[in-house]
Backbone bond lengths (Angstrom), bond angles and torsions (degrees), N, CA, C in turn:
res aa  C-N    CA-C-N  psi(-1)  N-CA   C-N-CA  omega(-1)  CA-C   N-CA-C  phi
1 X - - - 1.427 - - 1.524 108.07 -
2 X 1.161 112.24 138.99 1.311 119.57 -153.97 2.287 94.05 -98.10
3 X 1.253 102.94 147.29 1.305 97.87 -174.70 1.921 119.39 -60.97
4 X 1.287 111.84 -31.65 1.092 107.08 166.93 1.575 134.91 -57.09
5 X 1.848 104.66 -39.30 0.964 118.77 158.43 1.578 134.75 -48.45
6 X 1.371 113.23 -36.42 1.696 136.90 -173.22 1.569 104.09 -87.21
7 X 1.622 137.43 -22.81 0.733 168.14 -161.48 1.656 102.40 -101.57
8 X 1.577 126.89 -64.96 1.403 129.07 145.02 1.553 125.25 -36.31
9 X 1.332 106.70 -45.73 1.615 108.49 -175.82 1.599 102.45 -74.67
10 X 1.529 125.46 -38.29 1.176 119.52 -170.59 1.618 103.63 -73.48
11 X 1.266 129.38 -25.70 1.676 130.93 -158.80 1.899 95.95 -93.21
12 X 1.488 104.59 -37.08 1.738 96.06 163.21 1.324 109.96 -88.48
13 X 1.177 158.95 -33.67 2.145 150.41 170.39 1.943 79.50 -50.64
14 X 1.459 133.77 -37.13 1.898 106.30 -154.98 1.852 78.63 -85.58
15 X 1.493 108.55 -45.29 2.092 88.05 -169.02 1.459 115.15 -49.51
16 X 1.473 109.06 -46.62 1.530 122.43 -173.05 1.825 98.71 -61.67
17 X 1.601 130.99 -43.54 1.321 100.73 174.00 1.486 109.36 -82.26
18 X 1.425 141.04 -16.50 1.479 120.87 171.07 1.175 115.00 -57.96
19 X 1.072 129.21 -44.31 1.196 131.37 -172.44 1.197 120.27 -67.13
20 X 1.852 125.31 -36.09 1.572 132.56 163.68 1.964 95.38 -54.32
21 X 1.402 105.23 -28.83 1.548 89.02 -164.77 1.483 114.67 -65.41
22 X 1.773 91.37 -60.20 1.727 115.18 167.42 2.012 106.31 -29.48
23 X 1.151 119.55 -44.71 1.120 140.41 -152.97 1.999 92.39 -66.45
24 X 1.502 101.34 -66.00 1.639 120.48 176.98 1.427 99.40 -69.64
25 X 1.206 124.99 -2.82 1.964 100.44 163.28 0.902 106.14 -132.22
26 X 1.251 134.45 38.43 1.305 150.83 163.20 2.276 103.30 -95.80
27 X 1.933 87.44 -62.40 1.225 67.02 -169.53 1.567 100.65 -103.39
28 X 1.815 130.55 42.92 0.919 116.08 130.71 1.479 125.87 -91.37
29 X 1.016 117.82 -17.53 1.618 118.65 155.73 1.569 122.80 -45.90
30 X 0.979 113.05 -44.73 1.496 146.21 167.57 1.820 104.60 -42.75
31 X 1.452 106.70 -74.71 1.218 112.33 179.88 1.754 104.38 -64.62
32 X 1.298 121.13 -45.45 1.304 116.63 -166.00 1.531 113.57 -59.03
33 X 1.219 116.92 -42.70 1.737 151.06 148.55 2.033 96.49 -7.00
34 X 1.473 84.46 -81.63 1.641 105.88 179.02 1.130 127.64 -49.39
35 X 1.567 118.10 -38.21 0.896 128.31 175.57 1.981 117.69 -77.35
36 X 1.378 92.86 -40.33 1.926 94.22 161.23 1.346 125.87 -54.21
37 X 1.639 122.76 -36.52 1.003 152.34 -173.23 1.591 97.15 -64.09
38 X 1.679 117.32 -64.68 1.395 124.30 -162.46 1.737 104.98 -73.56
39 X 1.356 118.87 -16.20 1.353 143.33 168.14 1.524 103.77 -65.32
40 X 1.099 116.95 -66.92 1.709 110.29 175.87 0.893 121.77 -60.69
41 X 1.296 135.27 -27.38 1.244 153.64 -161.42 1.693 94.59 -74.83
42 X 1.548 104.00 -74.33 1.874 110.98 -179.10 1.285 111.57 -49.21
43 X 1.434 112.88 -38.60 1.394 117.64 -163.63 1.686 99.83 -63.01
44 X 1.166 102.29 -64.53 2.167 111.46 158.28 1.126 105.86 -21.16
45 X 1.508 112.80 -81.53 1.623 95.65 -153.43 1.949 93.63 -79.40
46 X 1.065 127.75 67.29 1.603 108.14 174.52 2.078 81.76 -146.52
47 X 1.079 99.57 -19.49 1.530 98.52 -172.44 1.678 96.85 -99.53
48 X 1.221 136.52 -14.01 0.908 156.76 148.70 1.885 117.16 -28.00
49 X 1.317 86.27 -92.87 1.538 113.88 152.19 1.509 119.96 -43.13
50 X 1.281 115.44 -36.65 1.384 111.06 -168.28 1.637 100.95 -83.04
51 X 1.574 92.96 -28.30 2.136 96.15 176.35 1.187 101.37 -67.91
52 X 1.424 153.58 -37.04 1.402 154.35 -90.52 1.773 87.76 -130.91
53 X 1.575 109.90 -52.17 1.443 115.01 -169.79 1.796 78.92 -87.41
54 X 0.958 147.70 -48.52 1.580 130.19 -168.46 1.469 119.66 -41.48
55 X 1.630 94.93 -31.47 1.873 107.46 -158.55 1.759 75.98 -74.32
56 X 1.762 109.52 -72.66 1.488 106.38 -171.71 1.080 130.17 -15.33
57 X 1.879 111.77 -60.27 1.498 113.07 168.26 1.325 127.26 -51.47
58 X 1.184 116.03 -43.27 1.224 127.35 168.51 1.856 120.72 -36.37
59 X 1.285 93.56 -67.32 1.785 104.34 167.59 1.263 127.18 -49.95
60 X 1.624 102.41 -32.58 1.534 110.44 -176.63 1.475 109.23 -65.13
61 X 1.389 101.19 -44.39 1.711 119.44 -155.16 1.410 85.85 -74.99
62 X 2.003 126.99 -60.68 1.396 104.62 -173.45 1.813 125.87 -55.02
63 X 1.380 120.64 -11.22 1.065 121.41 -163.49 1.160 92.38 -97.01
64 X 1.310 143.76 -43.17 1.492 145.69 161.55 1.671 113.64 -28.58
65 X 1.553 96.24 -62.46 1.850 94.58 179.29 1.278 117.59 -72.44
66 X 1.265 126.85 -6.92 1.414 142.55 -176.28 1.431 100.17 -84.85
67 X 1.005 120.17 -39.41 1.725 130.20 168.60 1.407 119.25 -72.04
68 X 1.741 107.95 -43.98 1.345 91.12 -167.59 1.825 99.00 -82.76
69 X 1.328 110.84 5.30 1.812 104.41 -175.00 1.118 121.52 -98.11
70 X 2.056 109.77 -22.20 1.596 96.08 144.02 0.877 127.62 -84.14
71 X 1.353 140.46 -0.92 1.279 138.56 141.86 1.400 135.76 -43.39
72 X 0.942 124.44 -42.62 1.705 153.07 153.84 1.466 96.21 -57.32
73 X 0.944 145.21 -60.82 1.307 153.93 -168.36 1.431 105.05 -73.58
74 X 1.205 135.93 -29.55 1.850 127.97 -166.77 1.415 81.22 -99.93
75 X 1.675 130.09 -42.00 1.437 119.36 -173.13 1.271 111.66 -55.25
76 X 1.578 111.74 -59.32 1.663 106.29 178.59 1.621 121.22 -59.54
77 X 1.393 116.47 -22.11 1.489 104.11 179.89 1.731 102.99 -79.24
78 X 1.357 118.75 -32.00 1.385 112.59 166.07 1.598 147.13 -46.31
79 X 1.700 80.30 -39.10 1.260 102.01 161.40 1.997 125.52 -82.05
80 X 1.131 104.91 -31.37 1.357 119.63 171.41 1.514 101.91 -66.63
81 X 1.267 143.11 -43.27 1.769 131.24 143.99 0.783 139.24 -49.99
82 X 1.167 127.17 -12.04 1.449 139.41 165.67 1.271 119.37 -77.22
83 X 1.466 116.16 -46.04 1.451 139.54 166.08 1.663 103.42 -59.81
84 X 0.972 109.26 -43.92 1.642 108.32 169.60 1.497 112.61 -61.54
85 X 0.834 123.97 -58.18 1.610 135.71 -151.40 1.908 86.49 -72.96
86 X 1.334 107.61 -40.19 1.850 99.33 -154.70 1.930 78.99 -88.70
87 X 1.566 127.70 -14.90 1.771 104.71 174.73 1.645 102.05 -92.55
88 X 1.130 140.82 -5.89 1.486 136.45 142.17 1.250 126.60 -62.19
89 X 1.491 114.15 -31.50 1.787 100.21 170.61 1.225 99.39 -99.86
90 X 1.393 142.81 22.96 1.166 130.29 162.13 1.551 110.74 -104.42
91 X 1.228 121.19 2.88 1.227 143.74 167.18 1.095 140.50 -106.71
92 X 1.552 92.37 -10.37 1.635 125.45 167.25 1.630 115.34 -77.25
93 X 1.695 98.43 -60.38 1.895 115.81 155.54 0.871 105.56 -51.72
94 X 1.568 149.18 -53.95 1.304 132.85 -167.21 1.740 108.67 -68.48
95 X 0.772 108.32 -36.60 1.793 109.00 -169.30 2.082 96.69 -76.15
96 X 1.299 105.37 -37.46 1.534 89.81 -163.60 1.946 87.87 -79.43
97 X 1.353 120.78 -44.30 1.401 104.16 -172.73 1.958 125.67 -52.61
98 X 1.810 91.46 -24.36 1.724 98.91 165.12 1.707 123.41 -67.62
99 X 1.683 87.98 -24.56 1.849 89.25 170.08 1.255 118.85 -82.61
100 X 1.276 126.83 -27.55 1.691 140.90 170.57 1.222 101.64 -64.34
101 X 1.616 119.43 -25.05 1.663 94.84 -176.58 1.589 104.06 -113.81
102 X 1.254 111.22 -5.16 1.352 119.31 175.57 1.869 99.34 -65.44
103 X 1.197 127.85 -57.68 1.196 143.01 -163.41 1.507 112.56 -68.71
């Protein structure tokens, strides 16, 4: 084999392995690609889901304070009658003790 020739064989065996190389980061790029892809994808539906139970909580908690404020609210008007009722009979005693001393 003549040196030019051996010199040819070595410059096509380096294209033929760049090209096996090019070849493996092509389609590991490829897979890595896919795999980012299937990554956004979970990451989506997990932030998704994570809004989904947020809204829930959300509803729960407004329906909770919505409860506890008519609640708060029937207590204080309950109590605001009571306060009535005990400044009417104290106004009730006051008026009959002005007739006991009127008399």
């Amino acid at each position: 084999m003549t040196e030019a020739r051996a010199v040819e064989v070595l410059v096509v065996e380096r294209a033929t392995a760049i090209e096996r190389g090019l070849e493996v980061a092509k389609a590991r790029q490829a897979e890595t690609k896919a795999g980012l892809w299937k990554s956004l994808a979970d990451t989506k539906a997990a932030l998704q889901k994570s809004l989904e139970t947020l809204e829930l909580e959300r509803d729960a908690l407004e329906r909770e304070a919505l409860v506890s404020e008519q609640k708060a609210r029937s207590e204080a008007d309950q109590e605001v009658l009571a306060l009535r009722g005990r400044v009417m009979g104290t106004e009730e005693a006051s008026a009959r003790l002005h007739e006991q001393v009127a008399r």
